[in-house]
Every structure is written in C-alpha cells, then in structure tokens.
C-alpha positions in Angstrom: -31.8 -0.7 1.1 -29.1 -2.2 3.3 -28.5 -0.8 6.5 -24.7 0.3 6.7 -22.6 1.3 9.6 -20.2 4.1 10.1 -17.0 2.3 9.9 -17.9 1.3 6.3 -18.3 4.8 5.3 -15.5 6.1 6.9 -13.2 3.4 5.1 -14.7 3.6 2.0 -14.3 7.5 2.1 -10.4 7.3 3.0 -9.9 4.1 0.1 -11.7 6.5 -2.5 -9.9 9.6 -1.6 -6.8 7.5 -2.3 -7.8 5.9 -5.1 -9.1 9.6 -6.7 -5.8 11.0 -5.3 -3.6 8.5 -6.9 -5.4 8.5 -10.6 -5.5 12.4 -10.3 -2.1 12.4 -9.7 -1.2 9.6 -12.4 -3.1 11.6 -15.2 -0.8 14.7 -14.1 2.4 12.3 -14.3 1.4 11.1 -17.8 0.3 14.7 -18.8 3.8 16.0 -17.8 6.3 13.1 -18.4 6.8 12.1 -14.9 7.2 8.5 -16.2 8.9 7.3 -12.9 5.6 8.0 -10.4 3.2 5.9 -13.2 4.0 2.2 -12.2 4.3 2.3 -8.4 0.8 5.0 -8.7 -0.7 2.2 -11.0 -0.1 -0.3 -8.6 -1.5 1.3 -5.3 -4.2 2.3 -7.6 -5.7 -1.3 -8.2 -5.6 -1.8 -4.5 -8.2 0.5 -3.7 -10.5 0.7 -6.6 -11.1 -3.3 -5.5 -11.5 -2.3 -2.1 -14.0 0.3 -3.3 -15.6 -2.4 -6.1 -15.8 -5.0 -3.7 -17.7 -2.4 -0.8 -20.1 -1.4 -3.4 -20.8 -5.1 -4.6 -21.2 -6.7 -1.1 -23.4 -3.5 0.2 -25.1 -2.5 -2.7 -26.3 0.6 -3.6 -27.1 2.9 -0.3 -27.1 6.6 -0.1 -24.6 7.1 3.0 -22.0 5.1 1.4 -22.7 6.9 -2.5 -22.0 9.9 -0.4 -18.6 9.0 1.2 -17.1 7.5 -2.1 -18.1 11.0 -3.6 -17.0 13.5 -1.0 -13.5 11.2 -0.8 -13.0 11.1 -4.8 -13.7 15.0 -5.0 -11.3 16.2 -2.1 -9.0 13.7 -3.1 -8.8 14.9 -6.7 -8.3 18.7 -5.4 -5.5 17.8 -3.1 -3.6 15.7 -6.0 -3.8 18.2 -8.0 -1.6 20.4 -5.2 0.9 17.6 -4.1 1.4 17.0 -8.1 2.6 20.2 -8.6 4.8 20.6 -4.9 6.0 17.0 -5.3 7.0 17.2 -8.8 8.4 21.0 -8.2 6.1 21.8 -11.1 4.9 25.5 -11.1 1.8 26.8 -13.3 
C-alpha cells in the first residue's frame, strides 16, 4: 500500500465533490430540460473526473484516499441536488 499524504486527500475530496456535484446536477438538467446548464457542466465535468482518474492511477488503491473520493461524491451529490432546484427556481 502507498503511503499518501493529506494534501492528496484533501484535493481529491474537493475534485470529487465537484465532479459528483456537477454530474448530479447535469442528470437533473437533462431530467428537467435545462438544456442550457448541459454543455458548460459537461465540460467542467471531464476536468475533474481526470484529475480524479489520474490520482487514483498514479497512487493506487489506498484506503484514506477511497475514503475522501467517497465522502466528496456523496455530499457533493446531496448539495446538487439543493442548488438544482434553487438555481433552476425548480420547486418539488
């Protein structure tokens, strides 16, 4: 197992919680014909699913960073799933 530091965990929590944010948030676009917010939230989303993929594939698998990639994808999905509805004035 590869010994990993803090800062890696810390960025590769904040990078998944976007990248969970901003696919949770597309998947509520598509779902509700917001058809303006699906290119530009495409686009910042293939920015940090390779900075996730390429974190993963230079570390390796490693329990601390499994962790941070999970608790950012889970609280990122829950808060998309707010600013979807504020952001889009969507209620319900």
């Amino acid at each position: 197992m590869t010994k990993i530091n803090i800062s890696l965990c810390a960025l590769s929590f904040a990078a998944s919680f976007v990248f969970v944010f901003l696919k949770a948030f597309q998947q509520r676009s598509v779902a509700f014909d917001n058809y303006a917010w699906v290119l530009p939230t495409s686009l910042a989303m293939s920015a940090t699913e390779v900075f996730v993929v390429a974190n993963v594939a230079s570390t390796g698998w490693n329990l601390p960073l499994v962790l941070a990639i999970g608790f950012g994808g889970g609280i990122g999905c829950l808060i998309a799933m707010v600013a979807h509805r504020r952001f889009t004035k969507r209620r319900g």
